[in-house]
C-alpha positions, 0 to 999 in steps of 0.5 A: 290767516284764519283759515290756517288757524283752522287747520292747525287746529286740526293738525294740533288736536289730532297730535294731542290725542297721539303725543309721540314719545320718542326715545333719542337714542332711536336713529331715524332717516326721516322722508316726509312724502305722506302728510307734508308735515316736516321731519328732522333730517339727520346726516345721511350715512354715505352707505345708506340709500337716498329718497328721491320724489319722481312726478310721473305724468302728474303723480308723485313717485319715489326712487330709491338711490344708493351712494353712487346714484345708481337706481336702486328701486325705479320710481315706476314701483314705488308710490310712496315711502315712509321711513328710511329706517337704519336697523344697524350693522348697515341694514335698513327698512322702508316701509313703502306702497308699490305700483299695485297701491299695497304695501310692503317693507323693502330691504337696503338693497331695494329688494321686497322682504315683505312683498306689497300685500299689506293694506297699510305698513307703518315705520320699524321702531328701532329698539324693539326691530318691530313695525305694525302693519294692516292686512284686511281690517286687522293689525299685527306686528312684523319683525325685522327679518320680514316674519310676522312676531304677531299675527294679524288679530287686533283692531288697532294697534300703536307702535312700541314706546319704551317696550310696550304697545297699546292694542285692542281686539274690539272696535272700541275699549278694552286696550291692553298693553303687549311687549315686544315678544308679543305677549299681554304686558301685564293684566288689566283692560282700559276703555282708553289709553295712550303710549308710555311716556319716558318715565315708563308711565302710560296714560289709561282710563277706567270709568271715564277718569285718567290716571297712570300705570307703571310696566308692571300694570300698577295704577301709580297715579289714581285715576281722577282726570278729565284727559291724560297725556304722556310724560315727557323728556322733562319730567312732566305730563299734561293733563285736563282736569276741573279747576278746583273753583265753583263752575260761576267763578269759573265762568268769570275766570274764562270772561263767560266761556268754557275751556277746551273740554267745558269745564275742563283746562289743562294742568301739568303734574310731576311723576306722583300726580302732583300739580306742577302748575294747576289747571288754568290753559284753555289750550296747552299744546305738547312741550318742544325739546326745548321745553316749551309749550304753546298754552292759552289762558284767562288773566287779569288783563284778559285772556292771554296766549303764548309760550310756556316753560315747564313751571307754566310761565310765560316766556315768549307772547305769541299767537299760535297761528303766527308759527311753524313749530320748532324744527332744528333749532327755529320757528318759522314765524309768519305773522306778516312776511317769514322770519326765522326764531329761536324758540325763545322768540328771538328774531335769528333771520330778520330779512323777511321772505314772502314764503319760507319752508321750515327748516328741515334740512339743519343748514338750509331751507328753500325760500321766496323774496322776488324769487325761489332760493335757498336760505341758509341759518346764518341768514345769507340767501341765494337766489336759485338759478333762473330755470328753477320755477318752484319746488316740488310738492308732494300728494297734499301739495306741501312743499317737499322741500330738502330730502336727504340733502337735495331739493327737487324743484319744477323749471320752467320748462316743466322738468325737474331738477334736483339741487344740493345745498349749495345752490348746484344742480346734481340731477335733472329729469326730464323726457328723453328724445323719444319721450320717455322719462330720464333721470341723468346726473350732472355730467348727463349720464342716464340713471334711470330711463322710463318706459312710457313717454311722459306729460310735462308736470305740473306746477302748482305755485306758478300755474300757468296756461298748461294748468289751467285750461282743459283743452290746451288748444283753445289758449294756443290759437284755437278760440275762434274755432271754438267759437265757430263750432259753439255757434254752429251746434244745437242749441241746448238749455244750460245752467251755468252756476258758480262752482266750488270744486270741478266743472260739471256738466252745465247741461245736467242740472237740478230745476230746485237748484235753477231757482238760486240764480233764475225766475223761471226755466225760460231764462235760462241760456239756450246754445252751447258752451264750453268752459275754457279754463278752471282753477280752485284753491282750498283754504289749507292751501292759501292758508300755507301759501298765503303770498299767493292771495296776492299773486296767484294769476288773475284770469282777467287779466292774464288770459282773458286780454289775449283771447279778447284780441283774437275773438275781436279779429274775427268777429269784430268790436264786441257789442255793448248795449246789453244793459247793466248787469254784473252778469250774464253766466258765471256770477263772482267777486270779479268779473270780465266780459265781452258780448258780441252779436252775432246773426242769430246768436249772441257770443258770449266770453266771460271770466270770473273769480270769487271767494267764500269761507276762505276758498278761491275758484276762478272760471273763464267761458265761451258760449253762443245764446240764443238771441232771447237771452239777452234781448228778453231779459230787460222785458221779461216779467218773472214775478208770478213765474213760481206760482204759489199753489191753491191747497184747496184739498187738505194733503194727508199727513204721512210718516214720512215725507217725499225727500223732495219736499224734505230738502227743500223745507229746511233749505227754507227755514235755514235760508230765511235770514239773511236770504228771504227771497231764497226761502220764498223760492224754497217754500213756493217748490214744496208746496208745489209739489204738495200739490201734485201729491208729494207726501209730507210729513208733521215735521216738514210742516213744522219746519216750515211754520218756522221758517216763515215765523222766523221770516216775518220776525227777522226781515222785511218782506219788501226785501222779497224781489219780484214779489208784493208783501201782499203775494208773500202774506197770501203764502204764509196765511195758506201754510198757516192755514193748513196747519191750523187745521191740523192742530199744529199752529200752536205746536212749540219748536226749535229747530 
């Protein structure tokens, strides 16, 4: 869970810099394709139009629909939607992205009022009928009859709250506020300032202090705080100012640590400016609807977090990280498995799931125990039928989840099918005899029809074969004739290393990067290869989906067996006596692997999985070696295969240096502890190429001296595989040397 703490770290600083404030009289359909962050649905109006996500040929479109199900824009114009606005009097505007990549504002009939040339488009705000949109590198304001109110002239823009938004026409400070005719709101410029809040008060700053202005442009409340954000529907606003304590009894307050801005914590204040609560929060975030806040703080016992009423006192002890926010009523908790409370902390949905969306839609929300179904707030839940594989995602791959009453969901036949509240499915999409793309309803009448054949999409939860593996044909019967074609190919030099991100080319590789894993170029595999099957997870992702650490397919044990199976049919038993190594092309935290030995070559299937800093990738490959790969390796002597270079002549010291030589004598001296052999490498290379008359520079040299000062501080030298103390002193005592000379031994540095 740590790794979603991270992102939620993000998400929750970027949403404190923002603080919407928006007016609930203001009626909104909301559709969430953008940032996968969930949005209240409200009932949709039987008039007004339905969003609906179409995954074409593994990209995500939207249809729009009207109340009868007929297609009113086809999925193949629309890449993505923002808001369904309803404008009143049965009107609406979208805001969308054509097939082009621009943006435009689309009318309740489908049409193009402003036809897609803008470069961003952001949602109408209701009470001023005005939405902002970007045309090159500038921002203006759009009326709702498709007419520029302001034309593009402003480096950033805010939308409207409560009448007013914040511009500016430079790249940073001098904000202004204009109203909803376009014109200067009031006179006075600020470095800084966000939206005005429901009091109609506006946080700005002046001089690196926050205070508050009235619409009138009036400073009601003096500027005098670190950070200001805006009031709220309860009266209040946060703030970051000093403690009024001295910075030492600070330090002990906080158990020696600062809070989220150094000496700085947050506060709330009334309408005069007045402390409400005192800055003591470490981390307060914005109060809910129920007003109520996520803060943390330093108490008597020790630092304590949870949620907050307005009067800063704890309600509910909680972990930040252990909740979804608020979302109609509940907050979905995962501390361990997903229940559902109030914003109370009470346990509304006791029965746990291994994954829970929040509840978007205010009656139902989709939901993992042994399978995909639907939960409902009374606690029942409904398994889904057999066919549904799992819900559609969107382009950030965060579960869509219900829109505008239905839940688009993958089956496992790779279509897509559409389900209403009830568990029901309404519509499905799926390729026509021909192979184009269908949109039928439940009686199988056709509603769209595409004009491409289609590939089948992709899942993403529960990926398969299909979405796995590069060439589908090598997991449907074609290894061994992969196999066959590897062994008969020229043999080529590869460098297969473990990779965080897509396959590359094994043969273009780096000969500094050689060194991570090998002693020398000759050992690295001569033959062919080909990688088989890739998967990669970033932390936001098994973050979200954190059931999935556990149950997320295997490669070892899911597709590794089966082409084992057909590999040994054709070649026979695989070969064992190749002495004890934990591998021999991809390195990991888990690995499978078979060798067979073959008349001149050696076939190689190897799986692997590994993890780091909270990300996953797993990697299966086939490869024929050259015979020397493997029959050379418990002989081979690689100890003197870097030579450390005899710098005789004195290089001259330049102002600048070869970026070679600057890479790699950082690497060095940042690799040093916990990895010395690493640095041993780094540092052999750049003198090296010293050698052969690569320029370098003081501060290379300086960094070096670090690295080996830090080195023989911090670890032991016998720790330096295939090398003596005595080879790794000879080393260190050359550097020295050469920085003697130059009178640079003595120089102090910290890097």
């Amino acid at each position: 869970m740590d790794n979603l703490v991270s992102v939620k770290q993000a998400i929750f600083g970027f949403l404190d810099l923002l603080e919407v404030c928006r007016d609930a009289s203001a009626k909104m359909i909301f559709v969430v394709p953008l940032l996968g962050l969930a949005s209240s649905v409200e009932a949709r109006d039987e008039s007004s139009l339905r969003a609906l996500p179409v995954p074409i040929n593994n990209s995500l479109h939207w249809a729009l629909l009207d109340a009868d199900n007929r297609v009113v824009v086809a999925p193949e114009s629309l890449r993505r939607i923002g808001r369904i606005v309803d404008i009143g009097n049965g009107r609406q505007r979208i805001n969308a992205q054509a097939d082009n990549g621009k943006w435009g504002y689309l009318d309740e009939q489908g049409h193009w009022l402003v036809k897609p040339e803008l470069d961003e488009a952001r949602a109408f705000v209701v009470d001023v009928g005005l939405a902002r949109a970007k045309q090159g590198k500038l921002w203006g304001y759009i009326q709702t009859d498709g007419a520029w109110l302001v034309k593009p002239r402003f480096k950033s823009a805010r939308p409207f709250y409560h009448g007013f938004a914040a511009v500016t026409e430079h790249e940073e400070g001098d904000y202004f506020f204009i109203d909803s005719s376009g014109k200067n709101a009031f006179d006075g410029k600020f470095s800084a300032v966000r939206d005005f809040g429901y009091n109609k008060l506006a946080p700005v700053a002046q001089d690196g202090q926050w205070g508050y202005v009235d619409q009138a442009g009036k400073m009601v409340i003096q500027p005098q705080f670190h950070q200001a954000f805006p009031f709220n529907s309860h009266g209040i606003a946060r703030v970051i100012s000093k403690p009024k304590v001295s910075s030492s009894l600070l330090s002990g307050l906080l158990g020696g640590s600062s809070g989220a801005n150094g000496d700085t914590l947050y506060g709330v204040i009334d309408a005069k400016g007045e402390w409400i609560v005192e800055p003591k929060f470490e981390y307060l975030w914005g109060y809910n609807v129920e007003g109520l806040a996520w803060g943390r703080w330093q108490a008597s016992g020790g630092k304590t977090e949870g949620y907050v009423d307005t009067q800063g006192k704890l309600v509910w002890k909680a972990s930040y990280h252990d909740f979804y926010g608020l979302m109609n009523g509940l907050m979905c908790g995962h501390r361990k498995h997903y229940q559902f409370f109030t914003p109370r902390g009470e346990v509304v949905i006791k029965e746990y799931s291994q994954w829970a969306d929040s509840f978007r839609d205010a009656q139902v929300t989709v939901a993992l125990r042994d399978k995909w179904g639907l939960l409902y707030r009374d606690g029942r839940f409904k398994p889904l039928e057999s066919e549904f594989r799992e819900p559609l995602v969107d382009h950030e791959e965060a579960v869509i989840g219900f829109s505008d009453g239905l839940l688009a969901g993958i089956t496992q036949d790779r279509h897509v099918a559409y389900f209403d509240r009830d568990g029901k499915r309404q519509l499905s999409l799926a390729p026509d005899t021909d192979g184009r793309l269908a949109l039928r309803d439940a009686k199988g009448k056709v509603l769209w029809l595409g004009d491409k054949s289609t590939a089948p999409v992709q899942a993403v939860l529960a990926p398969g074969p299909e979405e796995h593996f590069m060439d589908l044909g090598d997991w449907n019967g074609g290894i061994v004739a992969l196999a066959e074609k590897l062994i008969a190919s020229p043999p080529r030099r590869f460098y297969p290393y473990i990779f965080f991100s897509e396959p590359e080319d094994f043969y273009q590789f780096e000969i500094s990067d050689v060194y991570d894993s090998y002693e020398s170029l000759d050992e690295l595999p001569s033959g062919a290869y080909k990688v088989l099957a890739y998967s990669y997870q970033d932390e936001s992702f098994l973050g979200y989906y954190d059931y999935l650490w556990g149950n997320y397919p295997n490669f070892g044990h899911t597709y590794f067996p089966t082409l084992r199976k057909q590999l040994i049919q054709h070649f026979g038993e695989p070969f064992t006596d190749i002495g004890e190594y934990d591998h021999l092309l991809l390195g990991g935290d888990w690995m499978e692997r078979e060798v067979w030995r073959l008349e001149n070559r050696y076939l190689i299937l190897e799986s692997m999985g590994k993890v780091g800093d909270g990300e996953q990738d797993q990697a299966l490959i086939l490869a024929a070696v050259e015979a020397s790969f493997i029959e050379g390796r418990e002989d081979s002597d690689s100890s003197a295969v870097i030579p450390v270079p005899n710098n005789g002549e004195v290089p001259p010291i330049a102002e600048t240096s070869d970026p070679r030589v600057k890479k790699l004598v950082r690497q060095a001296a940042q690799s040093v502890y916990p990895a010395p052999r690493d640095a041993r490498r780094f540092i052999a290379e750049a003198l090296a190429l010293v050698e052969q008359g690569a320029e370098i520079s003081e501060y290379d040299y300086l960094w070096t001296q670090y690295g080996l000062l830090k080195s023989s501080d911090d670890t032991d030298t016998n720790n330096f595989a295939n090398s003596t103390p005595e080879e790794y002193r000879d080393t260190a005592q050359r550097v020295l040397a050469f920085l003697d000379e130059h009178g640079l031994s003595s120089a102090v540095f910290m890097p």
